[in-house]
N, C-alpha and C positions, 0 to 999 in steps of 0.2 A: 827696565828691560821691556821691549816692545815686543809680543808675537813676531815670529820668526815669520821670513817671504814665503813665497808656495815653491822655491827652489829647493831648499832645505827639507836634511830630512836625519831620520836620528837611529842611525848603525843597524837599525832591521831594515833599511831600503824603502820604509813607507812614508812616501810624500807628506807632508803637512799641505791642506788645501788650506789658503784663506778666502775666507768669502763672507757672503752674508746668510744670512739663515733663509733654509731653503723652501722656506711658506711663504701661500699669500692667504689672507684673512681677506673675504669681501665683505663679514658685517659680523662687528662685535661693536659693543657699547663704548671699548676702551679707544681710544683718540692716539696711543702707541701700538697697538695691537694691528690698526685696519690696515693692511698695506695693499696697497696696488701697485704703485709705480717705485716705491722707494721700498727696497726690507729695512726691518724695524732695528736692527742692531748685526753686532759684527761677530763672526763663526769663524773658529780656528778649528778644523778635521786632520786628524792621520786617521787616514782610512786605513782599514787592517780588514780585507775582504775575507779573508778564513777566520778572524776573530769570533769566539762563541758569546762574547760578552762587550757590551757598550758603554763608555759613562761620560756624562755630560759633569763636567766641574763648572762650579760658579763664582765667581767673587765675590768677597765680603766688599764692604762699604770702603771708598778712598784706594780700590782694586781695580784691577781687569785682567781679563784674560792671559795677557803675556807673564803673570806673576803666578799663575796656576800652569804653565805651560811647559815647566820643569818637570814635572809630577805627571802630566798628558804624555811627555815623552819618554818614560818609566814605562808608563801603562803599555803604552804604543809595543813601546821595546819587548814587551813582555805578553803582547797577541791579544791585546785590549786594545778594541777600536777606541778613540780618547777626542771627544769634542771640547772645548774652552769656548765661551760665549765670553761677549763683551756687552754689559748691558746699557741701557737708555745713560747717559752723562758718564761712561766709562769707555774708557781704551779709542780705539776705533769707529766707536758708534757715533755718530754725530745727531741730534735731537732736535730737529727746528725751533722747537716750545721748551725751552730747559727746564725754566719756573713752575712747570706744569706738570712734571713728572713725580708720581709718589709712588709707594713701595705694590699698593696695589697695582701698579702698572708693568711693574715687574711680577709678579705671581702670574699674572694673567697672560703677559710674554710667555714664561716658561711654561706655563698650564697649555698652552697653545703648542709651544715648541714641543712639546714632549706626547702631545696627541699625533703631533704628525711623523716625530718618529717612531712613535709605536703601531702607528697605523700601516708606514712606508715597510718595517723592517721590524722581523719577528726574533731576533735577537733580544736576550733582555735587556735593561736599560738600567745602569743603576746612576745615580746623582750623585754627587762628592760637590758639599758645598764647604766652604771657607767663612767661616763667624757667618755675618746675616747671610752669607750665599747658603750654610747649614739650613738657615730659617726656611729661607726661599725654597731650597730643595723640598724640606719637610714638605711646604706648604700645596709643591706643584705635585707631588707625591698624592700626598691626601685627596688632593681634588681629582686627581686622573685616574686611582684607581690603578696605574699602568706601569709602572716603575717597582722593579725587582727587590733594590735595596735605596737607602738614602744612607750616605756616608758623610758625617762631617758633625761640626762645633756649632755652636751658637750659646751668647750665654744669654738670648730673648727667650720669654718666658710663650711657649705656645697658647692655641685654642684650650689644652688641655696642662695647665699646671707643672701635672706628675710628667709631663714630658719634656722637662727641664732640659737642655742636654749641660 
């Protein structure tokens, strides 16, 4: 199942947008992160403008977005603005350097992505990640400071042990 078109939309009347993630990085270290002309991966939105609450779902590994987009459209229905991200060598996203992509590349995507939504929009933000998407959530959590809750699995062992999930 592929992410649904920006036509579509799921019994409360709120559009799905697809696009691409709506940052530009002009200077980070990360070689996926730096965008100027090209955003770094692909963005599924139901915008929910009265929504008092946001969450970014992520995919676990051999994942993307349209396999989370069941659950997006739950939330949506239910007055949760609902994003699904496609990251670097999943879904939608196309990667020029595929060989080159590690998991750090992804924390630092999201660490970025979720600075600018909490910067753009005072809504809280919670994460819903899927196996490593759980990791990843944990991980862009931690470093940002900015994120309300982190919801999801992962059976990777964190910075911290006792944080087993």
């Amino acid at each position: 199942m592929r992410v649904p078109t920006a036509e579509m939309s799921y019994g409360h009347g709120s559009p799905l947008i697809k696009g691409r993630l709506p940052f530009v990085v002009l200077a980070c270290a990360n070689p996926h992160v730096v965008v100027v002309a090209e955003p770094a991966c692909a963005l599924a939105r139901a915008e929910v403008p009265e929504a008092r609450v946001r969450v970014l779902m992520i995919h676990g590994a051999g994942g993307h977005a349209g396999l989370l987009w069941p659950f997006a459209a739950v939330a949506a229905h239910e007055g949760v603005e609902a994003m699904a991200v496609d990251l670097p060598l999943y879904g939608d996203t196309v990667e020029p350097r595929p060989r080159t992509v590690r998991y750090r590349d992804w924390v630092d995507l999201l660490t970025q992505f979720v600075c600018a939504e909490t910067e753009s929009d005072d809504r809280p933000l919670v994460l819903f990640g899927a196996s490593m998407g759980g990791m990843l959530a944990y991980e862009a959590a931690a470093r940002t400071r900015a994120v309300a809750h982190v919801v999801g699995g992962s059976g990777v062992t964190g910075p911290d042990p006792a944080l087993t999930w």
